[in-house]
SERO-4910 file (N, C-alpha, C, O; in steps of 0.05 Angstrom, whole numbers):
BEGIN
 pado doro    nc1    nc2    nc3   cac1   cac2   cac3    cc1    cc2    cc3    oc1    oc2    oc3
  Unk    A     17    -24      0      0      0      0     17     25      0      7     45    -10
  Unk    A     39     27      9     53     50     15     65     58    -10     62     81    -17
  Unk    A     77     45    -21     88     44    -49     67     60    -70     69     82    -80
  Unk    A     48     40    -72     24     54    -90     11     84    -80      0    101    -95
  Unk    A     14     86    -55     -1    114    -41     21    131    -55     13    147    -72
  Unk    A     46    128    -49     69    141    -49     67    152    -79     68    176    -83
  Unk    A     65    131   -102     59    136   -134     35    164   -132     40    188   -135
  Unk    A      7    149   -125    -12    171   -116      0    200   -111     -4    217   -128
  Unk    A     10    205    -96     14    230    -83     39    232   -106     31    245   -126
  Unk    A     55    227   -108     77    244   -133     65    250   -156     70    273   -164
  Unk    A     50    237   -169     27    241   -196      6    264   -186      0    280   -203
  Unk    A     -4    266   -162    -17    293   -145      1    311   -158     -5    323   -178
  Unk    A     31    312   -142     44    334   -137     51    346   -166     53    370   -170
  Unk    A     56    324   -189     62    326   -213     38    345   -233     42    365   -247
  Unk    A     17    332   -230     -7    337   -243    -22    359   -230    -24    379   -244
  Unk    A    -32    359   -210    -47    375   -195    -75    376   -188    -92    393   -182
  Unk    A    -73    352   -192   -107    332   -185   -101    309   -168    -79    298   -165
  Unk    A   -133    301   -154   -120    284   -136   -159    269   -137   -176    283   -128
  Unk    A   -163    255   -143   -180    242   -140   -190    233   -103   -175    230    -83
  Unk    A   -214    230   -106   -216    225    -74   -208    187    -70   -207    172    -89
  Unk    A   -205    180    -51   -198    157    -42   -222    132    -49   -236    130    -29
  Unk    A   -228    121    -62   -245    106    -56   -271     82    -32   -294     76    -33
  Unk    A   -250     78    -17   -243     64      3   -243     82     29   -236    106     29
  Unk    A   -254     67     54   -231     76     84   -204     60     90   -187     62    109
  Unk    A   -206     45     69   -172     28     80   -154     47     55   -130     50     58
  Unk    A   -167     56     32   -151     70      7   -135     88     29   -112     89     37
  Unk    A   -173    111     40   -166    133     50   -147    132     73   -137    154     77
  Unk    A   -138    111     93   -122    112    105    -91    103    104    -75    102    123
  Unk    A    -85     96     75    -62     83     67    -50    109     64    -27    114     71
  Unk    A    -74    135     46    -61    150     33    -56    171     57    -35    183     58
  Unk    A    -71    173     71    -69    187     94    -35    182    118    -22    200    129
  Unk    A    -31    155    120    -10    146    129     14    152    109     33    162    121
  Unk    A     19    148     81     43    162     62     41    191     68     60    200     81
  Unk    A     25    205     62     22    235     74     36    245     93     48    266     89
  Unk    A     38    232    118     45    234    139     72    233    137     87    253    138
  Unk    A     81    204    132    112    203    125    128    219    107    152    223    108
  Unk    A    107    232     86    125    245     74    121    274     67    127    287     47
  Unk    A    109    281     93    103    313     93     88    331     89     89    355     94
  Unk    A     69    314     78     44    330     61     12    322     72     -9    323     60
  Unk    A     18    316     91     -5    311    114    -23    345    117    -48    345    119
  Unk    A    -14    361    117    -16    391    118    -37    399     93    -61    406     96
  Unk    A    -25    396     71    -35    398     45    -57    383     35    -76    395     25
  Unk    A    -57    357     35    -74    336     25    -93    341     47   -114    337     36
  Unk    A   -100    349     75   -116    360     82   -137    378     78   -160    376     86
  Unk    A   -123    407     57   -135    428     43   -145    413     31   -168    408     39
  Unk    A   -137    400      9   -163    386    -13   -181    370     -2   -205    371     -8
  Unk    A   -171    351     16   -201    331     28   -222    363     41   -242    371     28
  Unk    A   -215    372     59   -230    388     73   -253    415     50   -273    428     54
  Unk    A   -232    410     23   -248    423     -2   -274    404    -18   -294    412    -30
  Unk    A   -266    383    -14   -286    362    -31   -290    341     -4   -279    319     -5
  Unk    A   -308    349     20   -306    332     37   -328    309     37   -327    289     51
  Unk    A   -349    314     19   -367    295     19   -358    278     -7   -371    258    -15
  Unk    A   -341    285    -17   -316    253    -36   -301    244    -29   -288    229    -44
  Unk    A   -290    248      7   -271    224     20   -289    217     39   -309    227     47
  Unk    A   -274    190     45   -276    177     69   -288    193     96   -270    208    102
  Unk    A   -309    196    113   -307    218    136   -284    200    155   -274    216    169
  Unk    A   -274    176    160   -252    177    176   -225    196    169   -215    212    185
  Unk    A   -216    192    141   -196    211    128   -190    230    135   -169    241    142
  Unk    A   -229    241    130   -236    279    134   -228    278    164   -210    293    170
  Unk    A   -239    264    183   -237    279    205   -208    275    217   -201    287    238
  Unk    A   -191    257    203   -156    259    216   -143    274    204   -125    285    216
  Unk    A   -146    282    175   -127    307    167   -140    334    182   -126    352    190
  Unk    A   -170    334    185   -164    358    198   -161    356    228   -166    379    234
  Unk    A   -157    346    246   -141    339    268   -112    339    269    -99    345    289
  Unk    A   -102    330    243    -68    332    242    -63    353    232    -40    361    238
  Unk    A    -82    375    211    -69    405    200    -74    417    234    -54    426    245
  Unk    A    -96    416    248    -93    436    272    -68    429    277    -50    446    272
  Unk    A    -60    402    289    -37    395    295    -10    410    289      5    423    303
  Unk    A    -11    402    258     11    412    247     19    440    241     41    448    233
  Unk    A     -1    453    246     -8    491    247     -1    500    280      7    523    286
  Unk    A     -3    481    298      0    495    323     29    489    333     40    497    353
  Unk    A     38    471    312     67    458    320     84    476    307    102    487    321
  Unk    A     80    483    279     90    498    262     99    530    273    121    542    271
  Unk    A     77    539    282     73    566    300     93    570    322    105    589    330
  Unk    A     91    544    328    100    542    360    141    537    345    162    545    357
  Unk    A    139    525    325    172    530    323    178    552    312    199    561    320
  Unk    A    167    565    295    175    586    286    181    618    309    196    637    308
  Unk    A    155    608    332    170    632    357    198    618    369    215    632    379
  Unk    A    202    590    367    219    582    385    254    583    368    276    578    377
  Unk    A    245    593    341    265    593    322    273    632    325    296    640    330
  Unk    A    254    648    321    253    666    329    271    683    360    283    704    362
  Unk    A    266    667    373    270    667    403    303    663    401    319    680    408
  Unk    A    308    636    389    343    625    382    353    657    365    361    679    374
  Unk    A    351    653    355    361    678    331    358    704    340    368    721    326
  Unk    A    347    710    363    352    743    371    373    738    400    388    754    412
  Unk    A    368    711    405    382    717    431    415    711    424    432    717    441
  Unk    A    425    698    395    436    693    388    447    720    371    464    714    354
  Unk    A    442    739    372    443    760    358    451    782    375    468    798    370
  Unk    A    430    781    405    440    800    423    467    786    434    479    804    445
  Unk    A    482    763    435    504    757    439    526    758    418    548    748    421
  Unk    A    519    771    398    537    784    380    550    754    355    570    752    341
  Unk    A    530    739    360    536    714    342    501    721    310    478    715    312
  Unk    A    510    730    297    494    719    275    494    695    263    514    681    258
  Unk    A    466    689    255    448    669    248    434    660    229    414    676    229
  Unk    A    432    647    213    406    642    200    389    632    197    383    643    176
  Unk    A    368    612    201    358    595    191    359    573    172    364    582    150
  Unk    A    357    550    171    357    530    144    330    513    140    314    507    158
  Unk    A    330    509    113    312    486    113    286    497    115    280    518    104
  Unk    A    266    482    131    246    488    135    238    504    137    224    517    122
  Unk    A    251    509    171    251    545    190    253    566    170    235    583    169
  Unk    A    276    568    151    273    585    128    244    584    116    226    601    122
  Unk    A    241    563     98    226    563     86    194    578     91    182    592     74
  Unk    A    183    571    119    165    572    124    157    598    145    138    603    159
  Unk    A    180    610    138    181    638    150    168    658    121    153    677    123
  Unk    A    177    646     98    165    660     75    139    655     60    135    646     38
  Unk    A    127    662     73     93    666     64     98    649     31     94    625     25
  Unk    A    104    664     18    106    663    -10    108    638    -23     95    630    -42
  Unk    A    137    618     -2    138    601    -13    108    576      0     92    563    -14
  Unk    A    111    577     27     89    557     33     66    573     51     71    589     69
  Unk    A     37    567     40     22    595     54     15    599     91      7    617    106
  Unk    A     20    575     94     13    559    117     37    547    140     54    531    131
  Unk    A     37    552    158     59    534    183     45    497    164     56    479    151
  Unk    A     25    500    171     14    463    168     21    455    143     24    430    139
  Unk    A     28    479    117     36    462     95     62    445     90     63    429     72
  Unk    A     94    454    115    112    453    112    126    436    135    149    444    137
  Unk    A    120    414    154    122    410    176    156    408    174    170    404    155
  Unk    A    164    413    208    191    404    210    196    381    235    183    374    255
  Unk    A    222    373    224    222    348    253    241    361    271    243    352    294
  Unk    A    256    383    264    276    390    281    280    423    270    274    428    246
  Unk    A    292    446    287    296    471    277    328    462    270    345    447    281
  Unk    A    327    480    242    357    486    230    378    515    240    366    535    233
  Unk    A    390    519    247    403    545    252    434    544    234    448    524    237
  Unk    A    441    562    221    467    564    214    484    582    229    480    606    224
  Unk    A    501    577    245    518    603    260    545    614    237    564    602    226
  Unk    A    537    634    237    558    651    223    584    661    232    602    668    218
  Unk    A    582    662    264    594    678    276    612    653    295    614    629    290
  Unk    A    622    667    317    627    644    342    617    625    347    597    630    361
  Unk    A    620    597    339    600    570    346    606    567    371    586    563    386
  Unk    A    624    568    379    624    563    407    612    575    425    603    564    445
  Unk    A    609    607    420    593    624    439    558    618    433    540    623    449
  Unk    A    556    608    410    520    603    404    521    582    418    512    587    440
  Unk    A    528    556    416    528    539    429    520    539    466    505    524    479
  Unk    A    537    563    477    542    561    503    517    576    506    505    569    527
  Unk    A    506    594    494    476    612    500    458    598    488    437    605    498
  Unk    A    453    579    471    437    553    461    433    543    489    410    545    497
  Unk    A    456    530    511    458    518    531    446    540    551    422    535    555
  Unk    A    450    549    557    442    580    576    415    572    575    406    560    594
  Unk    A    401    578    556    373    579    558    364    561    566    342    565    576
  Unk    A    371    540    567    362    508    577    359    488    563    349    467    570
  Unk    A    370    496    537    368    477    507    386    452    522    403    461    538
  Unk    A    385    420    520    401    404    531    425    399    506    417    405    484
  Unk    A    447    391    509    465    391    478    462    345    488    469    333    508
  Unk    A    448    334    458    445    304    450    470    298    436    485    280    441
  Unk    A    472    315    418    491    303    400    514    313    391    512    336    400
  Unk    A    540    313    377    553    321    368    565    309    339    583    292    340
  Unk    A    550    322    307    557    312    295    577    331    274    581    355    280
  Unk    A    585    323    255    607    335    236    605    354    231    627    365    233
  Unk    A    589    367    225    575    398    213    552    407    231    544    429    224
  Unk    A    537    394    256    519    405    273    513    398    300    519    374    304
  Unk    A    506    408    314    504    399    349    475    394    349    458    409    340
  Unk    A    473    384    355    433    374    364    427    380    388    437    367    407
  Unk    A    408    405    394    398    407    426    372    398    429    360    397    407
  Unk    A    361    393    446    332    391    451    322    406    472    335    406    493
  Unk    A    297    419    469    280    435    489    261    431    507    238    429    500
  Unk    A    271    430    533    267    410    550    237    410    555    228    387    560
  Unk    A    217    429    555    194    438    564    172    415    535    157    396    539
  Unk    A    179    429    508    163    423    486    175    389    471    161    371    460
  Unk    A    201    388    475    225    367    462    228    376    443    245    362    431
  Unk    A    221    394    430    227    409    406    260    404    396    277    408    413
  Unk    A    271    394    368    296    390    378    309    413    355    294    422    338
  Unk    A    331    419    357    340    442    348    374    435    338    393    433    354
  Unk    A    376    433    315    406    440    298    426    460    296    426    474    276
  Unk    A    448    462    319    452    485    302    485    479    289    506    474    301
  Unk    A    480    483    256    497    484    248    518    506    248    516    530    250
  Unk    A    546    487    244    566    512    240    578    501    202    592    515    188
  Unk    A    569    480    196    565    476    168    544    464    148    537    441    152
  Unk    A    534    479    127    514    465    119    513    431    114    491    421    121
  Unk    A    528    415    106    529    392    111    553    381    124    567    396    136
  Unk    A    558    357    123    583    342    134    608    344    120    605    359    100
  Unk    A    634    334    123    649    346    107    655    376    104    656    385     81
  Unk    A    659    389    122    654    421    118    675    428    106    671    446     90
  Unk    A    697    420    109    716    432     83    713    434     55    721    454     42
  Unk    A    698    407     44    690    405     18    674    422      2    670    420    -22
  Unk    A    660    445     25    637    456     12    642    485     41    635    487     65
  Unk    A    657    502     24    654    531     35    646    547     42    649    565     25
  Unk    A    634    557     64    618    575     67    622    613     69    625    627     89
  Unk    A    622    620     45    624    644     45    598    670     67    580    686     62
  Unk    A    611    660     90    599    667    111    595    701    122    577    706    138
  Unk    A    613    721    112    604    752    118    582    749     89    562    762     92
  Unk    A    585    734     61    568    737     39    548    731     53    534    751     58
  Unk    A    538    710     62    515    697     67    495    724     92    471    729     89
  Unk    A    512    734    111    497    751    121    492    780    107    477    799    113
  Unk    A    508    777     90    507    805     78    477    809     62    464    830     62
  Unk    A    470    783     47    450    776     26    426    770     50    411    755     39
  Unk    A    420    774     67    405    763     82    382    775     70    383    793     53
  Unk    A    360    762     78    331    789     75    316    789     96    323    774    113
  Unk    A    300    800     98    273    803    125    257    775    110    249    766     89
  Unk    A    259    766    141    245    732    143    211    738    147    199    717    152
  Unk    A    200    753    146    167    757    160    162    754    181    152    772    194
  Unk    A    167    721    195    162    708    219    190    707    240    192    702    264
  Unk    A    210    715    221    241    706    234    255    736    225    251    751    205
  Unk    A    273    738    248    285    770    241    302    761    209    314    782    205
  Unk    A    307    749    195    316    744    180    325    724    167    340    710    180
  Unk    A    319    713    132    324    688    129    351    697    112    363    718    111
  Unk    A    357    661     92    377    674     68    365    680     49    340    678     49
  Unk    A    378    691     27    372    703      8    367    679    -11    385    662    -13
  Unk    A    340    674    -29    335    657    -38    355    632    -58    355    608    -60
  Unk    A    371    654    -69    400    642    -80    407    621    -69    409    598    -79
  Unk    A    412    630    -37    438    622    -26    408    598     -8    412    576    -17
  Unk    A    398    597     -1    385    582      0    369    554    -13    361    534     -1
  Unk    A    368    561    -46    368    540    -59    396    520    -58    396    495    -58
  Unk    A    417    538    -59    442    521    -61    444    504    -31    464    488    -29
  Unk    A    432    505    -16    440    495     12    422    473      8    428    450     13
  Unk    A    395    480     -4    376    460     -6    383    430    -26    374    407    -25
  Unk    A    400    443    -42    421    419    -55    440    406    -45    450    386    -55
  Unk    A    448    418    -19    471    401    -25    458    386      1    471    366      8
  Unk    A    435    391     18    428    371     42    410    353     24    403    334     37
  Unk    A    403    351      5    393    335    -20    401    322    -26    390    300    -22
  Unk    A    433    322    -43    447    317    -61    469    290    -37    470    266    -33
  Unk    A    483    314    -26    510    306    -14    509    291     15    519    270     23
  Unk    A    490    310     26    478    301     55    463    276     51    472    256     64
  Unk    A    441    272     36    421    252     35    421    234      5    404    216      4
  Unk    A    431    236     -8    441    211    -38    416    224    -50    408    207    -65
  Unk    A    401    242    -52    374    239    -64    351    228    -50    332    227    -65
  Unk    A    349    223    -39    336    216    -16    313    230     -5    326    238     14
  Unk    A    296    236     -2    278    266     14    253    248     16    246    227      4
  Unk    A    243    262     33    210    270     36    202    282     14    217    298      3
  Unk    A    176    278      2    165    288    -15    163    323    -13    169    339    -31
  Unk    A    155    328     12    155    360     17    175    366     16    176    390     11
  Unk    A    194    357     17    236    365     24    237    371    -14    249    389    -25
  Unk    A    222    351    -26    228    354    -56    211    384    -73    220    400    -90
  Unk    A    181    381    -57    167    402    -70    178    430    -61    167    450    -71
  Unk    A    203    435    -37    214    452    -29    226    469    -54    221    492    -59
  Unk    A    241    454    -67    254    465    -95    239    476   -114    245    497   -127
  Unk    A    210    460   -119    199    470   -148    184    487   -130    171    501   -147
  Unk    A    173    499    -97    162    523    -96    187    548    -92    181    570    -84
  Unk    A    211    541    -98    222    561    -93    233    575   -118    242    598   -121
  Unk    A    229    558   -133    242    565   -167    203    573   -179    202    587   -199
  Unk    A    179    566   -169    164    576   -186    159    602   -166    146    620   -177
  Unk    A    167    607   -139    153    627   -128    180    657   -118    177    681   -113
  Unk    A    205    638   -119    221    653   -108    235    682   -117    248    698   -103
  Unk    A    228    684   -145    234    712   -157    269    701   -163    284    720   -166
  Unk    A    280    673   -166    314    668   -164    331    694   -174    316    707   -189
  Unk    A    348    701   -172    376    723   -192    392    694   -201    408    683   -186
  Unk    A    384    683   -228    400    659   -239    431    657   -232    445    638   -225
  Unk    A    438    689   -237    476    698   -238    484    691   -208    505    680   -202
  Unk    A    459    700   -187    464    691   -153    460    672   -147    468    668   -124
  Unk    A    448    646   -161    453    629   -161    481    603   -163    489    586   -148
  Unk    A    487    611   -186    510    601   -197    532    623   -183    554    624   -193
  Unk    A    528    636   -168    559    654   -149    555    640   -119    573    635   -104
  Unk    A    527    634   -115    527    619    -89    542    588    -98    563    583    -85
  Unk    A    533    571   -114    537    544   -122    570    544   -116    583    533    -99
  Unk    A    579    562   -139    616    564   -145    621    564   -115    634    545   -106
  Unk    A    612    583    -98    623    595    -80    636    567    -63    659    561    -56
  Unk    A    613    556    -60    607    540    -45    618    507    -58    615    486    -44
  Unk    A    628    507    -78    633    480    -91    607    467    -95    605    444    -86
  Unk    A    592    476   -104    560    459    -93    556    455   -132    533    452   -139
  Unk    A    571    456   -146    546    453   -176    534    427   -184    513    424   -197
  Unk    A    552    406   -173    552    384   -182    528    366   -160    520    342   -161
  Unk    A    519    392   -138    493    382   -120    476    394   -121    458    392   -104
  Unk    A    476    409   -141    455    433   -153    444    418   -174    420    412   -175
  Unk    A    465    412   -194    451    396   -220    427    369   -211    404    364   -218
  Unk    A    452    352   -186    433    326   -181    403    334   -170    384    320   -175
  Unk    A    401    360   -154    383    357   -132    371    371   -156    356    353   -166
  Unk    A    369    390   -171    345    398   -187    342    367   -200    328    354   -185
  Unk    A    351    353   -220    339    337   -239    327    321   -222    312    307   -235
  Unk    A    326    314   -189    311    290   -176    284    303   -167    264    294   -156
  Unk    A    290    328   -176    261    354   -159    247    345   -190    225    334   -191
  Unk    A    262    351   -213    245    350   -230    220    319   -240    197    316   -249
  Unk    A    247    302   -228    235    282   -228    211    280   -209    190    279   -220
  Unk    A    211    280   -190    205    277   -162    175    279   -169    158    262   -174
  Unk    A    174    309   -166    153    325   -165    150    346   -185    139    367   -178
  Unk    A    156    343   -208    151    360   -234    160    390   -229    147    410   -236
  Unk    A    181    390   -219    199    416   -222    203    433   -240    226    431   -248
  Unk    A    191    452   -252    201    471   -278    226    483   -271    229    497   -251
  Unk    A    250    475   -291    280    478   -285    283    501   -305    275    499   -328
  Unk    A    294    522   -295    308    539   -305    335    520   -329    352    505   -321
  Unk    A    330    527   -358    350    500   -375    386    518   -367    407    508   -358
  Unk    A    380    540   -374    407    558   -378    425    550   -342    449    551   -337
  Unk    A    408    544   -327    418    533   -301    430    514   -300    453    509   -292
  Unk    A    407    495   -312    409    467   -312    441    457   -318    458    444   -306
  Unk    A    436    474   -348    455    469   -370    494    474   -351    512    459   -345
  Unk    A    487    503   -348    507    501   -327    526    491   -306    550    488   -304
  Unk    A    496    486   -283    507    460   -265    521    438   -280    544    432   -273
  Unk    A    509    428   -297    515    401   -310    545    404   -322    562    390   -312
  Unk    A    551    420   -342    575    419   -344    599    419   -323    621    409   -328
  Unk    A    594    431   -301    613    424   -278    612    406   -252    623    407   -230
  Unk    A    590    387   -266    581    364   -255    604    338   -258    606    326   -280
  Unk    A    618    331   -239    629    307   -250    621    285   -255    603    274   -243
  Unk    A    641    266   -288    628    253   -297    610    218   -273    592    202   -276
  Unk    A    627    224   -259    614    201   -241    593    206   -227    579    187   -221
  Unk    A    587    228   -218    565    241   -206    543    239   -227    519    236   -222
  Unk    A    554    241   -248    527    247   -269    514    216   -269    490    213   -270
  Unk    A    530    199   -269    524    172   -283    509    163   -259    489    149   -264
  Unk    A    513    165   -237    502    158   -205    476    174   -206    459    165   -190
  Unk    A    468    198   -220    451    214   -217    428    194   -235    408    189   -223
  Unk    A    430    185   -258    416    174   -277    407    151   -263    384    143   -260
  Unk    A    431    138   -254    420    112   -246    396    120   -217    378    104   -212
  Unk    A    399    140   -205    382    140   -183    353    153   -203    334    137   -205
  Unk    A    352    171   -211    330    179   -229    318    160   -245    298    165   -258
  Unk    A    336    131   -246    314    113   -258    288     97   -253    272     81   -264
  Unk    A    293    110   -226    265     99   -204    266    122   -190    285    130   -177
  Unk    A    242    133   -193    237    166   -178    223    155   -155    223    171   -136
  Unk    A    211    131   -152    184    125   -127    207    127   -102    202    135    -80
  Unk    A    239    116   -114    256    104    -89    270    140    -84    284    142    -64
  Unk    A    268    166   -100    272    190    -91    259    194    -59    272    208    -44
  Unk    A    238    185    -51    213    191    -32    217    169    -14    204    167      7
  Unk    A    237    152    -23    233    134     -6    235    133     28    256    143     33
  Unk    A    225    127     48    235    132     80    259    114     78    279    126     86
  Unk    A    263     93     70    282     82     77    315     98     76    323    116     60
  Unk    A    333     84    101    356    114     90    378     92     75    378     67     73
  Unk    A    396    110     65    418     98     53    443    109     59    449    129     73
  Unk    A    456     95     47    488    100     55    495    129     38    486    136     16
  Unk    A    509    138     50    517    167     33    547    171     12    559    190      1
  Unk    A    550    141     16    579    138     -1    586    149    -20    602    168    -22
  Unk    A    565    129    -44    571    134    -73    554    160    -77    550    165   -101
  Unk    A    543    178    -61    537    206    -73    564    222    -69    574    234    -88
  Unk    A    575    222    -44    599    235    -34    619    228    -55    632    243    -70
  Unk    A    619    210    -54    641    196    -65    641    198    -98    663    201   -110
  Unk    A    617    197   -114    621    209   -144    620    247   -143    634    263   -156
  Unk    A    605    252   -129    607    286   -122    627    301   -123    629    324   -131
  Unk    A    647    282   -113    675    289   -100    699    288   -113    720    299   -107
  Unk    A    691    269   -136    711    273   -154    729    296   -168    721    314   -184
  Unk    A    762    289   -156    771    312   -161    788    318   -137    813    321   -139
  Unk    A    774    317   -111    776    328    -80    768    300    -71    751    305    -55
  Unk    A    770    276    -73    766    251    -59    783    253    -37    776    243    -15
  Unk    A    811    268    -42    833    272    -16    815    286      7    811    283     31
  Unk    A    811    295     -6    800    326     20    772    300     28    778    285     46
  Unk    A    752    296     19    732    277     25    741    261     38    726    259     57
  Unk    A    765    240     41    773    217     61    780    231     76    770    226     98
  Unk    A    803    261     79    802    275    110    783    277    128    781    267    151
  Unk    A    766    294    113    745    307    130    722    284    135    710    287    156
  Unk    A    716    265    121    704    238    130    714    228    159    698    220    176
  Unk    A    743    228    165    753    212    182    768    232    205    778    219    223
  Unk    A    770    252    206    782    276    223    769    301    203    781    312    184
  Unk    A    742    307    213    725    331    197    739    350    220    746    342    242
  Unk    A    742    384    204    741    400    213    718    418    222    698    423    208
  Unk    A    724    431    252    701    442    264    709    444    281    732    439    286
  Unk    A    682    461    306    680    468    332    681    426    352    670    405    346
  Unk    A    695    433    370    705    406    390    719    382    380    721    362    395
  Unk    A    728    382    356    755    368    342    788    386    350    798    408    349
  Unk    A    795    364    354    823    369    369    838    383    343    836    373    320
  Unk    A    852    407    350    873    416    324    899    406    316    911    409    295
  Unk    A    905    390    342    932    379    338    927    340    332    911    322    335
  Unk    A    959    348    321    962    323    297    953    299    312    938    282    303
  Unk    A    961    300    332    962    275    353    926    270    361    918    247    359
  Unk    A    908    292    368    879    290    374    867    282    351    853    262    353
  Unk    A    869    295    327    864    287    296    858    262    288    836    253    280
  Unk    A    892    246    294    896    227    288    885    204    309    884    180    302
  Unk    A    878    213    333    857    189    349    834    201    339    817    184    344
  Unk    A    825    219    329    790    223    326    784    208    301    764    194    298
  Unk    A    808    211    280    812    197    254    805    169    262    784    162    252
  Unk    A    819    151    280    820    126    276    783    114    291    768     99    280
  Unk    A    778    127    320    756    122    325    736    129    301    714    119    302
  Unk    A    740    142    284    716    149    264    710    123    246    689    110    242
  Unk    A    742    120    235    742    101    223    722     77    230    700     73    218
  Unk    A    735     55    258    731     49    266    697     46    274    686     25    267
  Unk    A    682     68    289    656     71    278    646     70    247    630     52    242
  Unk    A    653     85    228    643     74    205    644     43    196    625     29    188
  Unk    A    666     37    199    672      3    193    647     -8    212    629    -18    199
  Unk    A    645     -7    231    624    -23    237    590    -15    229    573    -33    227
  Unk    A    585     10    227    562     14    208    563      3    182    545    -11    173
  Unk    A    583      7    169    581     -5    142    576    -38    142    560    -47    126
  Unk    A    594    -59    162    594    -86    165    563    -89    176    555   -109    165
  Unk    A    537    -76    195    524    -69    200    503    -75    172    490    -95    170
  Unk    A    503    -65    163    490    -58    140    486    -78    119    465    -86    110
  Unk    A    515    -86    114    522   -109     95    512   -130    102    512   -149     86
  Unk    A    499   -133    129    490   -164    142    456   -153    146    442   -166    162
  Unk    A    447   -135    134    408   -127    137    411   -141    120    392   -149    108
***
């Protein structure tokens, strides 16, 4: 059922019709893919428009889950709000990613319920270590510590909260031209400030592309084609963010899997662009994943190898460093700390990977 729901809803997102459910086991299959993949929010608006052509169990859980998802939505966007000024009166600037961005801009999604998130994004521009320690101040607990982000959670709501000091893993491989990025900022509506749509599509590629193999939630995918049909792009700020950033070759993949995905209208002169400074192994890994769009959406996760790893061609050196001793905030600088963080990494990866090889 999930598979077929999953077809359903991408041919929705493609087409822009959606037939009502036939069934209460249809209407709850499709109701449950929804969920998983983001669009629980949305597919609500249309049942709640044609409600005497679904299921009334359907009708009455999407609109139980948009309240839901509207009061959750609300509720992160003050709590994202809240991070970012207090983060600001401590002389650390900020931005938003991802969702929190996204859904700060009216334009792109009209609604908190159309865009849900599982976690807030933050990018620190400034001192990670001083955001971090006023992240902690407030009562945020710190869970995790990963390559490119710290994971807090909020102890009252569990709300959990990212804050990056790089857009993905590997932070050397992918640059962040960081006084640019605040410079381009704009007025967020809901958030003292998001990025500038440019520099924001490019981030949205490479947690697409590099971060996740192609991989997304359906809403993670329709993120792209509402920001290229709604965002007003500067094509030239596009391609100065991409370069900037080494990102073209996760710009090309993540648009053609949007296009796939969810019927993306691609700018070609972009397209065309990215692609040429796409490497040739990246390209060929890109095809083979675009030959099944249902497994774009898929929940299941995957290994991030062979995206990194054809992406990277070129800089594979720099990719096995920063894989195994990444640079960042609480990595040792010296050769000697490096080189034990190196081997425990290793070490953990080897056994995820042997892990894996035996599912």
């Amino acid at each position: 059922m999930g598979e077929a729901a999953r077809r359903t809803l991408m041919d929705w997102l493609r087409r822009g019709t959606l037939a009502p459910p036939r069934t209460d086991a249809e209407g709850a299959g499709l109701v449950d893919e929804a969920e998983t993949q983001g669009l629980a929010g949305q597919l609500a608006a249309v049942a709640l428009g044609d409600e005497a052509a679904w299921p009334a169990a359907s009708v009455a859980r999407l609109r139980r889950r948009q309240r839901e998802l509207l009061a959750r939505g609300v509720f992160q966007q003050r709590l994202g709000r809240t991070l970012l000024e207090a983060l600001e009166g401590e002389g650390v600037p900020a931005l938003p990613l991802k969702g929190l961005a996204l859904t700060a801009r009216l334009e792109v999604y009209g609604a908190e319920s159309e865009r849900p998130m599982s976690d807030l994004d933050l990018l620190v521009l400034g001192d990670f270590e001083r955001a971090a320690g006023r992240v902690g101040r407030m009562g945020l607990g710190l869970e995790e510590r990963a390559d490119h982000a710290w994971r807090f959670r909020e102890p009252d709501s569990r709300a959990a909260v990212e804050l990056h000091h790089a857009v993905v893993s590997c932070p050397a491989l992918h640059p962040l031209d960081r006084e640019g990025l605040w410079a381009r900022r704009q007025p967020g509506g809901s958030l003292p400030h998001v990025p500038a749509v440019e520099d924001l599509l490019v981030q949205l590629a490479l947690h697409a592309a590099f971060q996740h193999s192609l991989r997304l939630t359906l809403v993670q995918w329709l993120d792209f084609r509402r920001l290229l049909e709604r965002g007003r792009l500067d094509l030239d700020g596009v391609r100065r963010a991409a370069a900037t950033s080494r990102a073209e070759g996760s710009l090309w993949a993540a648009l053609s899997a949007a296009e796939a995905a969810v019927g993306a209208l691609l700018p070609p002169s972009l397209l065309e662009w990215a692609g040429a400074r796409t490497p040739r192994a990246a390209r060929r890994w890109v095809k083979r994943r675009l030959g099944r769009p249902l497994d774009l959406a898929a929940p299941r996760v995957v290994s991030p190898l062979a995206a990194r790893w054809s992406l990277s061609a070129g800089r594979r050196g720099l990719l096995l460093r920063e894989t195994l001793a990444p640079s960042g905030p609480g990595v040792s600088r010296s050769r000697l700390g490096r080189a034990a963080h190196a081997l425990r990494r290793a070490a953990g990866l080897a056994r995820r990977w042997t892990a894996r090889a035996h599912q």
